[in-house]
N, C-alpha and C positions, 0 to 999 in steps of 0.2 A: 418376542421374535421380530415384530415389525418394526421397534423401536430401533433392534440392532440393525434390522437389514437400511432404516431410515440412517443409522449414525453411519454405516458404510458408503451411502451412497452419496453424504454430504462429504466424506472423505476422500474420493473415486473425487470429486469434484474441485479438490483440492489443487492446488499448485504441483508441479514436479518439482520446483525446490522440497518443497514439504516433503513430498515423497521420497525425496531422496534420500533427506534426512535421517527420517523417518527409517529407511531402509538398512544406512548406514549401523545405527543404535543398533538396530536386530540384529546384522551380522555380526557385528562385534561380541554382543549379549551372548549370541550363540557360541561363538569360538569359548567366551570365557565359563558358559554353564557345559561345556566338554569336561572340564576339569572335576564335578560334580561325579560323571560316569567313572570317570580313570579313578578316583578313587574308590568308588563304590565295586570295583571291579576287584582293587586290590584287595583292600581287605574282604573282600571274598576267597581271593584264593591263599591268602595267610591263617585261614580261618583253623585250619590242623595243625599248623607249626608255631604259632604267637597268643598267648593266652588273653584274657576277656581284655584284660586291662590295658596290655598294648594296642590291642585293638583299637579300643573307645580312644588312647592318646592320637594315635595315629587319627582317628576319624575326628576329633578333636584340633588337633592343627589343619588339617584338612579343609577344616570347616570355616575353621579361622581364615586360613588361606583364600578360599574362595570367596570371603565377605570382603575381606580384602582387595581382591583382583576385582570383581564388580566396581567398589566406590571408587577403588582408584582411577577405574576405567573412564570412569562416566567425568571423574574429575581432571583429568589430565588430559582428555578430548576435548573438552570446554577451553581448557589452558590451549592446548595447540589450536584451538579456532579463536583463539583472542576474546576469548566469552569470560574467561577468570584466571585465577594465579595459579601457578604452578602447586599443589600442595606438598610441599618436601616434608612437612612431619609425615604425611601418609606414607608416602613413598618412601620415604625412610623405614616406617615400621614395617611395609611391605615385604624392601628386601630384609630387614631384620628375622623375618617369621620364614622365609623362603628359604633363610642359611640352616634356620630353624628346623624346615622339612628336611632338607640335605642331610644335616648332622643325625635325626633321627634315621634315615634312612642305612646310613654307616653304621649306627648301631644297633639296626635289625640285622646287618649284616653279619656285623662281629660275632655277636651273641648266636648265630646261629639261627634267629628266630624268622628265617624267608629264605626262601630259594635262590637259584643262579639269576632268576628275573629281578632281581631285585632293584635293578637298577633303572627300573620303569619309575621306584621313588625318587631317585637321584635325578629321573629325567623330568619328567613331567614339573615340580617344583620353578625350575629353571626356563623351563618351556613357557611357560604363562605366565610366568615374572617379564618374560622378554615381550610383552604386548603391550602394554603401559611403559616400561624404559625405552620404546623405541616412540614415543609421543615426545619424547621432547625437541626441545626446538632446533637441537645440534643432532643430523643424523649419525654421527663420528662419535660424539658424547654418547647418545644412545646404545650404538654397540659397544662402545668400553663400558659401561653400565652394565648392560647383560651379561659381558663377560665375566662379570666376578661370579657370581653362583655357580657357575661351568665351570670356571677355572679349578674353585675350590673344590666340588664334588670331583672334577679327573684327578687331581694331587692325592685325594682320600682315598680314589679309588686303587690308583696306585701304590699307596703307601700298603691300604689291604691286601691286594693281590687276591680277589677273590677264586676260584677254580670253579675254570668254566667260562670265563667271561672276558670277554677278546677286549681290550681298551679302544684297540682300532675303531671297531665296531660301535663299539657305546660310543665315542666321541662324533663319529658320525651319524649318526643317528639322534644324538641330542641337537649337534649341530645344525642339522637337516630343520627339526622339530622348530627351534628358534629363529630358524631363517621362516620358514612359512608362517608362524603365528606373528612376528613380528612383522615382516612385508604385507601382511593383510591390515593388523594396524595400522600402520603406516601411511597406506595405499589409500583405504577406505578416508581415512581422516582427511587427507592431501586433497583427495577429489571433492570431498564434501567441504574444502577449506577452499578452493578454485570457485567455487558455486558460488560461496557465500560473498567472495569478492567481487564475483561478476555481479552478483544483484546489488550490493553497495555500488558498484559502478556505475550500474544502471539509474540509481536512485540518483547519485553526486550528478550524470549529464543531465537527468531533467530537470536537476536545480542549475546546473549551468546554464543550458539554454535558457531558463527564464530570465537569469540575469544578465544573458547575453542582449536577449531584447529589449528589456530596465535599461540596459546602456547606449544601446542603441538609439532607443528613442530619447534619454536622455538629451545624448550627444545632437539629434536632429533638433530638438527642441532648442538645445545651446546654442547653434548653428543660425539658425531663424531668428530666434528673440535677441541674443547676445551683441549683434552690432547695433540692430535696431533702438534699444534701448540704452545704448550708449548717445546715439545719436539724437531722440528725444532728449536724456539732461543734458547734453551740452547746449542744444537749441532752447530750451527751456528757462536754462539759467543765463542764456543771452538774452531772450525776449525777457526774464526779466530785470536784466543791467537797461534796458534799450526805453523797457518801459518807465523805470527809473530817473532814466536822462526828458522821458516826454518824447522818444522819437515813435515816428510812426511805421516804424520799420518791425518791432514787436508783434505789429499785427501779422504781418507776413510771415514773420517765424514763428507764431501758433499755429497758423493755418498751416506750414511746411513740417509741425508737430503732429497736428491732428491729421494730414495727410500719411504721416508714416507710421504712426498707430494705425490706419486703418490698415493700410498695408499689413504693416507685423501680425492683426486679425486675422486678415485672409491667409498670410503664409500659414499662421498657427493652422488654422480650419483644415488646408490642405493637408501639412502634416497629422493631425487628428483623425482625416476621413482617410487616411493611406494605415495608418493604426485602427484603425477601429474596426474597417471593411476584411471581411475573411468569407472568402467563398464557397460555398459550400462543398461545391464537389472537387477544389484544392484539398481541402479540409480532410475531408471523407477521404480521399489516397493519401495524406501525408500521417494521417491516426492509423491507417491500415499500415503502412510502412514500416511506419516506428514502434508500433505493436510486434507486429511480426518477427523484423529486428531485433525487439525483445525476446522472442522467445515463445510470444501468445499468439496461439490462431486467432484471427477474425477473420471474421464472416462478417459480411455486406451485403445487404438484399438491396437489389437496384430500384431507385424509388424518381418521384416525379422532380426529379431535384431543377430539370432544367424550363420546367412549366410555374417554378413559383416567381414571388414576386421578388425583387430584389430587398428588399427591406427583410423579410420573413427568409429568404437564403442567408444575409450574415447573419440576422439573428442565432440562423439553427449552426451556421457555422462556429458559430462560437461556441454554443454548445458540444461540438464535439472536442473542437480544441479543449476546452478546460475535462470533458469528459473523461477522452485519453490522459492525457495530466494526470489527473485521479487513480485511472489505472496503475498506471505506471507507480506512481509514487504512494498508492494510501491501501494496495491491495496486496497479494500473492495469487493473480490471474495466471489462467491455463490458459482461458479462452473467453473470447471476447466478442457479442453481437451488435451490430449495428442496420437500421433499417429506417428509410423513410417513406411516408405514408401520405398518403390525404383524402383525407375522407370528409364526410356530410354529416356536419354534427350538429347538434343542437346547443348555444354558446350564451353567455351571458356575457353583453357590455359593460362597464362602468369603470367608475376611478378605481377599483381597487384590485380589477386586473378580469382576465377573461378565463372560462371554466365551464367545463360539459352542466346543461340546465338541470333542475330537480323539479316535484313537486313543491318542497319547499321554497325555493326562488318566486316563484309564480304569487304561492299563497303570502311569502314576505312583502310582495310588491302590491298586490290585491290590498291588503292591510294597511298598509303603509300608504296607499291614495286615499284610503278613506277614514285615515285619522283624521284630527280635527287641527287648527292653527296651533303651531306652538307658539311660546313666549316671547319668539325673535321677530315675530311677525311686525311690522311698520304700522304705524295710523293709515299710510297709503293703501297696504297694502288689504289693509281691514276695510278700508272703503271700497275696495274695488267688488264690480258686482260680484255676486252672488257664487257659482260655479267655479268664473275664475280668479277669483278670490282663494276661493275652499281647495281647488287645484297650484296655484301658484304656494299655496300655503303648506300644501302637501309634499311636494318636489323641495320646498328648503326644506323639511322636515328629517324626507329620505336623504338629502344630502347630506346632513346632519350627521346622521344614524350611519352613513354609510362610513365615512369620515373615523368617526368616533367608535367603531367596533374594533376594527386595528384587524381582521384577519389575515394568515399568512398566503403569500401569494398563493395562487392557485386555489382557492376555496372555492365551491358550486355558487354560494350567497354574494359574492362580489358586485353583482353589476345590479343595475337596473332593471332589467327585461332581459326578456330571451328570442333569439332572434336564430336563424336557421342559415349557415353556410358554409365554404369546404373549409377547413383545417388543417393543417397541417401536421402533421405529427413527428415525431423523430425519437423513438426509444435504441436505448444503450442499453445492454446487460454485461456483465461479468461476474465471475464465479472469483476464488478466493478470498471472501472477507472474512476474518476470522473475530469471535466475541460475538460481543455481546449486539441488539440493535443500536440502543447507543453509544455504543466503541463506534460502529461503523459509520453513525451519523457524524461522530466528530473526526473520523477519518475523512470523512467526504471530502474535506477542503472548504477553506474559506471562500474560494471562488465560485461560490455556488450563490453567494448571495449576489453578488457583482452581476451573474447571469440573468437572475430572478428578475433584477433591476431592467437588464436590458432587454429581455423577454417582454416585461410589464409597460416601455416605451412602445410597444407595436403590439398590444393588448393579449402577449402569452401568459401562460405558465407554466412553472416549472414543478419537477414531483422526483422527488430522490429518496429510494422507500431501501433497504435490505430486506433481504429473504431469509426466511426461514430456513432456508439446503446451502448458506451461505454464499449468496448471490447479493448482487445489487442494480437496481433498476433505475435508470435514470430518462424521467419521459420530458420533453417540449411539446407542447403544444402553441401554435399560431395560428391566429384565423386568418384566413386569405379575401381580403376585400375584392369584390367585384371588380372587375375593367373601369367600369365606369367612375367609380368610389376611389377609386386612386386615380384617374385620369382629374377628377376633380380636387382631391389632396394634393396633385403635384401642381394645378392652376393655382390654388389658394399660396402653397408656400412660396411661388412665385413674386 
């Protein structure tokens, strides 16, 4: 019971595409297990007038019928959503067995063996045959399609002339019957075929947009370097005709070279720091935007966004940028959280990135001073006194070791020591991921390592885990240096 109430609620969690889908299949399913009752109905009430064995035929094509109407259904809805082929053997055999019902029906008739209703056989047959013929891709095709089993049952029925039974009447009333199971066909497919196209849409703009940027920067980057480097080799290859000849005029058109490289540098740089820089709380309303636009709630808990530092804002900026990305393109989101945080955490420095501290970190670092010289140690450095010798020996040791463990960013064991200050936080949630944990990790995106990278330039990290209830969690952490600790890193880069 838990299990189930757990698989509902992973499903409640699902996408409305899904659901819709979802919902569609069941309507349909339903209309087509209708035909299951209408027969079970008849041969009830032929039960006094038609003996065992008409019976069983009749329940026999019947049966047939209905296994028929399901696969075809399920296959000719996949065709009309551009999911597979059309199946014309099926469909062929379909209406084959359908002329099949009719004909029997006329000859329950003949014989005697059913009453004046009889033409509830003649009707139903044709009724449910018209819910798969009206799938096809031609609506006009589709009803000349249904109308052949109709047609042929009124000719027969005519030709019989049963007593009691108005042709008016039958004709409208089958008529009536194929208009509503095939317009629910129809309908259901159409709207769940409008869906599918919008989330293809959805999916082609946010691969346009990336490509629109590719080109963008592209083209800034052609713009900047493209004359510039025209204009170093033609200078180049005159300084060196100029030098060739012995003039001293060569020098002067290195220097007017190396002058315009450095230039071309700075242009590059500016264009670089205008792509690279993404602001956070741009960021934050333009993922909310384009979410919503899609179709997914988000939610945004308002956070210290305009107290951090500016390194640690594009940082998390980008994070949301490539986050939303992800959304949009590697999931089937309802809804979607976003919230920024900063808090006092306990952090570990080093080369191989930054990470809430452990016992372990402590006792790795305890250990690790009080090994002894390794092998790379110098004669110098063996000479040096005593203590700092054993400490200088110790520090290449752990660098060493730190180096050469290779952990993936974000790991508690990263740094050297642990050290106490605010953080920064920035966790994403979203629901619809469907599979397995590693479907969803390779759904992630490639760009998750690109982040990692640039988190790890301003000592973050990154953590991108799927849930169990079909979620996916995507955390930043940055630690936020003191006033002072960046007023002193912006003197230095100076």
């Amino acid at each position: 019971m838990q299990q189930a109430l757990s698989a509902l609620k992973r499903y409640r969690r699902t996408s409305s595409r899904i659901h819709l889908r979802h919902y569609t299949y069941f309507g349909v399913y339903m209309i087509c297990a209708t035909e299951a009752w209408v027969l079970g109905v008849w041969v009830f009430a032929i039960r006094d007038m038609a003996e065992p064995p008409v019976r069983l035929l009749l329940v026999a094509v019947g049966c047939v019928h209905l296994w028929l109407l399901f696969t075809t259904t399920f296959h000719t809805l996949r065709s009309y959503l551009g999911e597979g082929k059309w199946p014309d053997r099926r469909f062929a055999l379909f209406l084959a067995v359908t002329l099949v019902g009719v004909a029997l029906g006329l000859v329950l008739i003949a014989t005697g063996r059913t009453g004046e209703n009889a033409v509830v056989v003649l009707t139903w047959f044709p009724i449910f045959f018209s819910g798969p013929a009206m799938m096809l891709s031609s609506l006009w095709r589709g009803m000349a399609v249904t109308a052949v089993p109709l047609v042929v049952a009124w000719l027969s029925i005519a030709a019989l002339d049963p007593p009691g039974v108005s042709m008016a009447q039958w004709v409208l009333f089958s008529v009536s019957g194929c208009v509503f199971v095939g317009s629910m066909f129809r309908t259901s497919s159409w709207v769940l075929k409008i869906v599918e196209e919008l989330h293809q849409a959805r999916e082609t703009q946010a691969r346009l947009a990336v490509a629109e940027e590719r080109l963008r920067f592209g083209r800034d980057m052609h713009d900047v370097l493209g004359r510039n480097l025209s204009v170093i080799a033609l200078k180049s290859e005159l300084a060196v005709q100029l030098s060739q000849r012995g003039s001293a005029a060569a020098t002067e058109q290195m220097a007017e070279v190396q002058q315009i490289a450095r230039e071309s540098q700075q242009e590059m740089r500016a264009v670089l720091r205008g792509y690279r820089e993404a602001d956070l709380t741009a960021e934050i309303a333009g993922a909310r935007g384009v979410l919503e636009a899609a179709g997914i709630r988000c939610t945004v808990t308002p956070g210290p966004t305009a107290k951090l530092p500016e390194e640690v804002a594009t940082a998390l900026g980008w994070v949301v940028r490539e986050g939303a990305t992800n959304v949009l393109r590697h999931s089937e989101a309802a809804r979607c959280s976003l919230r920024v945080e900063l808090r006092e955490e306990a952090v570990t420095v080093g080369t191989g990135g930054t990470g809430p501290a452990g016992p372990e970190d402590a006792a790795e670092a305890a250990g690790t001073a009080e090994a002894a010289p390794s092998e790379g140690t110098t004669p110098a450095e063996e000479a040096a006194s005593g203590s700092g010798g054993l400490r200088l020996a110790s520090l290449r040791q752990l660098g060493t070791r730190i180096g050469a463990v290779g952990r993936p960013a974000g790991a508690s064991r990263a740094g050297v020591g642990a050290t106490g200050g605010p953080v920064a936080v920035l966790i994403m949630e979203n629901n619809g991921v469907a599979g397995s944990a590693r479907d969803a990790r390779r759904r992630a995106g490639s760009g998750l390592a690109g982040l990692r990278e640039r988190l790890g330039a301003v000592g973050g990290t990154l953590t991108a885990e799927p849930g169990s209830d079909g979620t996916f969690l995507l955390t930043a952490r940055v630690p936020c240096p003191p006033a002072g600790e960046r007023e002193r890193s912006d003197e230095g880069t100076q």
